[in-house]
N, C-alpha and C positions, 0 to 999 in steps of 0.2 A: 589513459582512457582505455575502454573494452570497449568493441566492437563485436555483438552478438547478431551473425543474420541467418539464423536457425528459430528466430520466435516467429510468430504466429500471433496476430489478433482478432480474437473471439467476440461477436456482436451478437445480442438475441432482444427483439423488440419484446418488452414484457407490460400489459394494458390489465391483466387481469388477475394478479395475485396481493394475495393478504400483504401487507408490507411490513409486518411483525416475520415474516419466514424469510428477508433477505438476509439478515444479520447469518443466521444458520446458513444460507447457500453462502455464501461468501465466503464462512469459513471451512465448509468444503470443499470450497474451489481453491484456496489456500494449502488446505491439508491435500489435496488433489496433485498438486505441484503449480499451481498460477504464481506466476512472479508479481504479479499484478490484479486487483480486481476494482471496480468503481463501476457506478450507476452515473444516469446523466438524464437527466428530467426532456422528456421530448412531446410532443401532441401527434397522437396519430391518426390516421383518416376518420372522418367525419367527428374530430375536435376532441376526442377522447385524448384523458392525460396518461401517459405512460414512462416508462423507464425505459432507457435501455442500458441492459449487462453488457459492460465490455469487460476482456478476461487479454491479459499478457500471458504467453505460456511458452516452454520452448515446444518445439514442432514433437518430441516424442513423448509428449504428452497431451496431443491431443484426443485421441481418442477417452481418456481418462476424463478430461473434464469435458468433453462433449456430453458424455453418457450423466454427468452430475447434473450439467444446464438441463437435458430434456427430462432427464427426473425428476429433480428436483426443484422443477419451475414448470409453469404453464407457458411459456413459448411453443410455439407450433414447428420454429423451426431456428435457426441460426446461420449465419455468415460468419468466414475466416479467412485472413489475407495474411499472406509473409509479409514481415518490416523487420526491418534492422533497427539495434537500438544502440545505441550509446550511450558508454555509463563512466561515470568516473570512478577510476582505482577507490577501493572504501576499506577502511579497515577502522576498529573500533579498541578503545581505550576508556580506562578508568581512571576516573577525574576525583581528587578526592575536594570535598566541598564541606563546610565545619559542622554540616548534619546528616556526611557520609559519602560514601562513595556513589559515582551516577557513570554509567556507560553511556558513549558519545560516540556516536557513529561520526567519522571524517570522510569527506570527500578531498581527493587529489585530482589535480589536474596537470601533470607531470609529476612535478618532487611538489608542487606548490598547492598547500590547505587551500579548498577555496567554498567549503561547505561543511556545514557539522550541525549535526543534530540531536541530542539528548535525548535518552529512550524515556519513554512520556511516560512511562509506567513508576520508573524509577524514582522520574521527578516528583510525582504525584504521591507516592508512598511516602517520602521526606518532607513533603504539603502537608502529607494528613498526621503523620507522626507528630511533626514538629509545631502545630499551627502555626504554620504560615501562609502567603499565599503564593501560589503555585508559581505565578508570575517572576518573584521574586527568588525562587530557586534558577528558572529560565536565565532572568538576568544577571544573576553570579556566574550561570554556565558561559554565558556568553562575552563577559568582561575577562573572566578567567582564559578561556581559548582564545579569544581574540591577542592579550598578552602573551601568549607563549607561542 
C-alpha cells in the first residue's frame, strides 16, 4: 500500500451553474493535476438543489485548480482540508481476450491481487467493434483474472 499525506480536499457548494459546463470543468481539473474529481447532490439553504465539487489533489497543486474552480464555476468561494489517502500498489497489464487486447489496471495489497479493473474505454471499443454486449466482454475479464 501507499500512504500519501501531502493531498488536500477541495469542496465548492455550486446552486447556480448550467450543468452541461461540468463535464468541461472536470476535465480541467483533471488536466489541472486532481487525482480525484466527483460531484455529490446536496440542498442548500432555503431548499434550493445544488452540487457540490469535491476535487483530490496533491498540496502543490493547489493553487492550480483553485484558480480553475473560481473560474471556471460560479461558486463564490471554496473549502480545503489535508487528508491522507491510502492506495493500493497498482500496476496495469495487457490481457489478451479472443477480440483483442484490453488494459487492466490491478490492485496489490502486499504481493496479493485484490482489485482489478478494465479500462472502459477499451472494453467498449471491442463492444462496439465486435457486436457484442459490453457486459460480456466484462465477464470474460473477469473469469480470465480471476484464474490466474
Amino acid at each position: 500500500m501507499e500512504i500519501d499525506d501531502e493531498m488536500l480536499e477541495i469542496k465548492a457548494n455550486i446552486d447556480d451553474m448550467n450543468p452541461e459546463l461540468y463535464s468541461y470543468v472536470i476535465g480541467r481539473l483533471f488536466d489541472g493535476g486532481a487525482n480525484d474529481v466527483y460531484l455529490t447532490p446536496i440542498i442548500m439553504k432555503k431548499g434550493r438543489p445544488a452540487l457540490k465539487l469535491n476535487v483530490l489533489v496533491h498540496r502543490s497543486k493547489i493553487l492550480v485548480i483553485r484558480d480553475i474552480i473560481l473560474s471556471e464555476t460560479t461558486t463564490l468561494g471554496l473549502r480545503y482540508y489535508p487528508v491522507t489517502c491510502v492506495r493500493l500498489r497498482r500496476s496495469i497489464v495487457k490481457v489478451e481476450t479472443p477480440w483483442g487486447k484490453v488494459d487492466v489496471k490491478l490492485g496489490f495489497q502486499g504481493e496479493k491481487m485484490v482489485n482489478f479493473a478494465p479500462e472502459n474505454k477499451d472494453c467498449e471499443k471491442i463492444a462496439a467493434e465486435w457486436k457484442i454486449p459490453l457486459k460480456d466482454v466484462y465477464d470474460y475479464l473477469t473469469i480470465k483474472i480471476k484464474k490466474e
